[in-house]
C-alpha positions as CSV (number, residue, x, y, z in Angstrom):
1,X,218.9,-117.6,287.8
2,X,221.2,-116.4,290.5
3,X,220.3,-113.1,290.4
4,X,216.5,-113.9,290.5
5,X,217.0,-116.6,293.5
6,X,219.3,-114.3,295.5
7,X,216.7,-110.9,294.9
8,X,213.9,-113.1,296.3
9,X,215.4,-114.0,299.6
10,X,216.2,-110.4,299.9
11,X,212.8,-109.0,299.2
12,X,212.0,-111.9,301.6
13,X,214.2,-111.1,304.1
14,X,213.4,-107.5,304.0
15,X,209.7,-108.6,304.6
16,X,210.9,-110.8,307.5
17,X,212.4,-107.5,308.8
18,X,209.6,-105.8,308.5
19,X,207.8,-108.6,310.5
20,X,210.3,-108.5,313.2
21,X,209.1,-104.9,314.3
22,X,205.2,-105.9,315.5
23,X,207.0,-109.1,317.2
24,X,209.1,-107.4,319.2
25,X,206.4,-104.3,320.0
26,X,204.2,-107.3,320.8
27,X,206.9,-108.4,323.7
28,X,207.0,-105.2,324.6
29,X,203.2,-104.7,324.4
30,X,202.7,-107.6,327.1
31,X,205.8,-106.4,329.1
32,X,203.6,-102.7,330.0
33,X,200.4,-104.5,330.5
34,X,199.0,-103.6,333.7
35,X,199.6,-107.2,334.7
36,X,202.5,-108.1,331.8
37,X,205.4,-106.4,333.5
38,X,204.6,-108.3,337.2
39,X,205.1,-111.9,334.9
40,X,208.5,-111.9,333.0
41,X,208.1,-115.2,331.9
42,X,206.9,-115.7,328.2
43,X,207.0,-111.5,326.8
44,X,210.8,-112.1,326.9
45,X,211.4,-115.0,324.7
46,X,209.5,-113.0,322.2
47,X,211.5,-109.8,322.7
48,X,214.4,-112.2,322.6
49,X,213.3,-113.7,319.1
50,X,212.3,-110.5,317.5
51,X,215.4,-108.8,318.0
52,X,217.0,-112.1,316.7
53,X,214.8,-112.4,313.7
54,X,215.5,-108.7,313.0
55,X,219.6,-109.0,313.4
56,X,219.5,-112.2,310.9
57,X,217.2,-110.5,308.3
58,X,219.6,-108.0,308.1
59,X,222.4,-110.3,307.9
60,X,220.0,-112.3,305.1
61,X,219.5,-109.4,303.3
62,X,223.1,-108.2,302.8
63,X,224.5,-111.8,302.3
64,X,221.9,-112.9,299.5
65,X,221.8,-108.9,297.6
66,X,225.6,-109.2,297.5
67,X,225.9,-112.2,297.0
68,X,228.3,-113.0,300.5
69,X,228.7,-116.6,300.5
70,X,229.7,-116.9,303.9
71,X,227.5,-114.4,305.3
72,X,224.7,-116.5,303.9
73,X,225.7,-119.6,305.1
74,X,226.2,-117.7,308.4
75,X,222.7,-116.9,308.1
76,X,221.1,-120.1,307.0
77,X,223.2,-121.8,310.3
78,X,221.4,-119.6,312.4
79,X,218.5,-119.1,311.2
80,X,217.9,-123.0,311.7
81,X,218.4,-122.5,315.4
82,X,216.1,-119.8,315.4
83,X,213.5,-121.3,313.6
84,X,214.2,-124.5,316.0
85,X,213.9,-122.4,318.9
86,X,210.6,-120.2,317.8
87,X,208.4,-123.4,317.2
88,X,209.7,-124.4,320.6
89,X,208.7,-121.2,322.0
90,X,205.5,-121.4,320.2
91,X,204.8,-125.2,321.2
92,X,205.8,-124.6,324.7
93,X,203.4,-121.4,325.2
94,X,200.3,-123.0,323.8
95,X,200.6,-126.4,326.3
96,X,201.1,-124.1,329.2
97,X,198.5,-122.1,328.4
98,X,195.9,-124.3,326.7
99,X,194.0,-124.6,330.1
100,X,192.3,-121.6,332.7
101,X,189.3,-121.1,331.2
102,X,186.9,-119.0,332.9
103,X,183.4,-119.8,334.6
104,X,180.7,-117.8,333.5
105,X,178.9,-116.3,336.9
106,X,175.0,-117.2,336.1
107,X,173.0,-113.8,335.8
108,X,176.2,-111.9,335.3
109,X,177.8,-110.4,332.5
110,X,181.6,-112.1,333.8
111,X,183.3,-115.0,334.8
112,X,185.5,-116.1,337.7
113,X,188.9,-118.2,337.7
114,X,190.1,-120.9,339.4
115,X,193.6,-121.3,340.1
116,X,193.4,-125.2,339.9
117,X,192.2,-125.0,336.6
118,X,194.9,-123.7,334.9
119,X,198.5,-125.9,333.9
120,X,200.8,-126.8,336.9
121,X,203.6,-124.9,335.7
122,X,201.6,-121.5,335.4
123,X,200.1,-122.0,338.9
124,X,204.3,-122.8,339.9
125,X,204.4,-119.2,338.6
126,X,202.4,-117.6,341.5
127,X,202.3,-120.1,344.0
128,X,205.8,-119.2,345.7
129,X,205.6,-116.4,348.3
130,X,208.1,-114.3,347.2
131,X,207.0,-114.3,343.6
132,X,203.8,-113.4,344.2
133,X,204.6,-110.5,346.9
134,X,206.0,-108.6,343.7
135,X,202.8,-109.6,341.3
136,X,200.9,-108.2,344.0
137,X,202.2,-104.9,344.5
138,X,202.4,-104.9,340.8
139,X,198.6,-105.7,339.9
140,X,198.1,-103.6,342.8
141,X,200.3,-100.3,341.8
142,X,198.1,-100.8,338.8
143,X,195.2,-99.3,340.2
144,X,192.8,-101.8,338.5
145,X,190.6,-101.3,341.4
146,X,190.4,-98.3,342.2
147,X,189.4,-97.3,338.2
148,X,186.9,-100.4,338.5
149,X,185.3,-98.6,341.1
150,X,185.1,-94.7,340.1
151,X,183.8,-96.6,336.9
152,X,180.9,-98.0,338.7
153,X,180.7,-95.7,341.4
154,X,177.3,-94.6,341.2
155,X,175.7,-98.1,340.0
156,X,173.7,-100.3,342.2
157,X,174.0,-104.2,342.0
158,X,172.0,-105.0,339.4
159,X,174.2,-102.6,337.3
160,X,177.3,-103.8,338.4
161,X,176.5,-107.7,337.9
162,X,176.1,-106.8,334.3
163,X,179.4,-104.9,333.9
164,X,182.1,-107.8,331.5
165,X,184.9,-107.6,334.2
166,X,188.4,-108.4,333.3
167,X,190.2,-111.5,334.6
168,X,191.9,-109.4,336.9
169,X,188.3,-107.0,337.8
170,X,186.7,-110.2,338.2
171,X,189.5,-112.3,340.6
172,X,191.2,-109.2,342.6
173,X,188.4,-106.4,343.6
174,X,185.8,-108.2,344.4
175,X,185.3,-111.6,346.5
176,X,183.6,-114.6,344.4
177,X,180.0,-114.3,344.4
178,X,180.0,-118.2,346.0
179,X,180.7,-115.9,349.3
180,X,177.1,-114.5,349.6
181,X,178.9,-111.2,350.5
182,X,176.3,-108.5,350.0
183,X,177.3,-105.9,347.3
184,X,178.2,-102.4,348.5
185,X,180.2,-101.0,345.4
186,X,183.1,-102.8,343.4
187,X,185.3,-102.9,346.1
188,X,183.4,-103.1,349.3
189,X,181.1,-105.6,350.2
190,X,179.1,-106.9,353.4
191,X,177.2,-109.8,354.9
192,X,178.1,-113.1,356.8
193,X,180.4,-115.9,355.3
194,X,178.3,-118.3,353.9
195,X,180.9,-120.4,352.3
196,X,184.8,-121.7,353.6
197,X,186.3,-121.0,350.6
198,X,189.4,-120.1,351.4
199,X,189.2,-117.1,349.0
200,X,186.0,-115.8,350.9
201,X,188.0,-115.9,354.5
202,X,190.8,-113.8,352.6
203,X,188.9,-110.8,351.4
204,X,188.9,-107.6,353.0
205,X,187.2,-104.5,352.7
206,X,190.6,-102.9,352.6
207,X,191.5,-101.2,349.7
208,X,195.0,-102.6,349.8
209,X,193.6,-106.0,350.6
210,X,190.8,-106.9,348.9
211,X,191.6,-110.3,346.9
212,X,195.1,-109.7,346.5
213,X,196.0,-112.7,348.4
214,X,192.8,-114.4,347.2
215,X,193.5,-117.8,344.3
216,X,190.9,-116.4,342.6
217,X,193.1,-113.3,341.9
218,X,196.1,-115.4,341.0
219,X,194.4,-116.9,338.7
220,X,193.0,-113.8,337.4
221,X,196.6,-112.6,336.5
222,X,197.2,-115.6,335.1
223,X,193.7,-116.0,333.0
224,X,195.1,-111.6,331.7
225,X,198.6,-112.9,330.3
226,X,197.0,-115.9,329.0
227,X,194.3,-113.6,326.6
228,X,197.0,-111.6,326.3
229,X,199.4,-114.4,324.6
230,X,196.7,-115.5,322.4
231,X,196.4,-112.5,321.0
232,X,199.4,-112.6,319.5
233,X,199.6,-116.4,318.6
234,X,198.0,-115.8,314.6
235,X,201.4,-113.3,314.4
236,X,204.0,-116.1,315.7
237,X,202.4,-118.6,313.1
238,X,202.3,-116.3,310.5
239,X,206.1,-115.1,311.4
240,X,207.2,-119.2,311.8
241,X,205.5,-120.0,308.3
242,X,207.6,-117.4,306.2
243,X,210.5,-118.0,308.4
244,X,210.6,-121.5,307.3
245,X,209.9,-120.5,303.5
246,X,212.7,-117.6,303.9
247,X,215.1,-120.3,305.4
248,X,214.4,-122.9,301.9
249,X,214.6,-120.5,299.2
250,X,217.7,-119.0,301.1
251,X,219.1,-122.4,300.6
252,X,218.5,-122.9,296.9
253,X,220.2,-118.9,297.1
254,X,223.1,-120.4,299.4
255,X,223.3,-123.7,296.6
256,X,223.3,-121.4,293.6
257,X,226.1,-119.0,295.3
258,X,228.2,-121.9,295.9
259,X,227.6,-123.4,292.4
260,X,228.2,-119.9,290.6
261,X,231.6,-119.7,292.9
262,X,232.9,-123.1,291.7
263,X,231.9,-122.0,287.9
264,X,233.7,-119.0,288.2
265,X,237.1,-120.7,289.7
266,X,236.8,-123.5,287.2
267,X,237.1,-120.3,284.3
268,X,239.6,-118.6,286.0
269,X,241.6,-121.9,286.4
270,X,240.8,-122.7,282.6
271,X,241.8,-119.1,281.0
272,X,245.1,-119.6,283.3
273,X,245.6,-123.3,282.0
274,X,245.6,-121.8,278.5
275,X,247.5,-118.3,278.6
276,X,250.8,-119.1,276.6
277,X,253.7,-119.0,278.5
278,X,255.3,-116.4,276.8
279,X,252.7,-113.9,277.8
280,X,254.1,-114.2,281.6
281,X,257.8,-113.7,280.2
């Protein structure tokens, strides 16, 4: 029974290991998107957790094989914090990022973004000056643009208002259509203001202008890391699920370990209580 409990949350833990690796290639993943690295603000408490879950399933694994009581109570105190602080993680991502969804352009084949429209605490993300000075250059250094536009570089309008822009395409190369700005290509347009959007007073034809400074395109980032997180929310559920069924058979392991101990000193103290004396003489 021991054996069999403790070979189980090793084969789990191994699995958990295993699991560890697309978790913390995911952080990573959304660290080197084109606009992942410009907001450092929910890839790193992945990257954080993966190498944690990683570092305990190791410790899991050795501490339940060879049967290390200590280790595995070591573990199992950890591994409660980590589990504590993953469905944190996980709750804490989904309410922050459960709003922003996009408005489908009529005609079109994409949608705009409104920086209103997404949670307070995101919009607290690129609302402050400085912040947002380094997201721009960073979107910008990207070159979204500039590939949007040798992509559709020999497209007229009607070919272009069909294209599925990114959140990004769609907020920072081009102004919202609500300007009545006459298309040109992707990243030049013409035509009087017909609207006081702030966003359509902000554009410019400049090629290190454009929308940058635009909501729309702040909200485009944001609108890019939220798809982005949501892609990997089926792993963290799936990862939280067997780290909660690792962490209660490793606790039947930890029970058995400690009951297998006590067995063994209660022999040891019953073969001593019975050697004859004259055996130590």
């Amino acid at each position: 029974m021991f054996r069999a409990t403790n070979s189980i949350v090793g084969l789990l833990n191994f699995v958990t290991f295993l699991l560890s690796i697309p978790i913390l290639g995911g952080g990573i993943w959304l660290a080197t998107r084109n606009s992942g690295d410009c907001l450092r603000f929910l890839q790193w408490p992945i990257i954080a957790i993966g190498s944690a879950i990683m570092l305990l399933s190791l410790a899991g694994f050795v501490g339940a094989c060879f049967r290390v009581t200590s280790l595995l109570w070591l573990y199992l105190f950890f591994m409660l914090l980590l589990i504590l602080a993953y469905l944190g993680c996980i709750i804490f991502a989904f309410a922050v990022t459960g709003k922003g969804e996009g408005h489908p352009v009529i005609n079109t084949g994409f949608s705009e973004y409104k920086l209103e429209d997404f949670s307070q605490w995101m919009q607290d993300r690129v609302r402050d000056s400085g912040s947002w000075h380094n997201i721009r250059s960073c979107v910008r250094d990207a070159k979204v643009c500039k590939k949007l536009g040798e992509k559709t570089m020999y497209m007229g309008a009607a070919g272009f208002y069909q294209q599925h822009l990114n959140p990004i395409q769609s907020g920072c190369c081009k102004p919202p259509t609500s300007c009545g700005y006459s298309y040109v290509n992707a990243t030049f347009w013409t035509g009087t203001l017909t609207n006081i959007d702030p966003d359509c007073t902000q554009w410019s034809n400049g090629q290190d202008q454009l929308c940058y400074d635009c909501g729309s395109c702040k909200a485009g980032v944001l609108a890019d890391m939220k798809r982005n997180w949501h892609k990997l929310s089926v792993l963290n559920i799936v990862v939280f699920i067997l780290l909660v069924v690792v962490y209660v058979i490793g606790c039947g392991a930890f029970r058995n370990n400690l009951r297998r101990d006590n067995n063994e000193s209660y022999g040891e103290a019953r073969m001593t209580k019975a050697r004859p004396s004259w055996l130590d003489k």
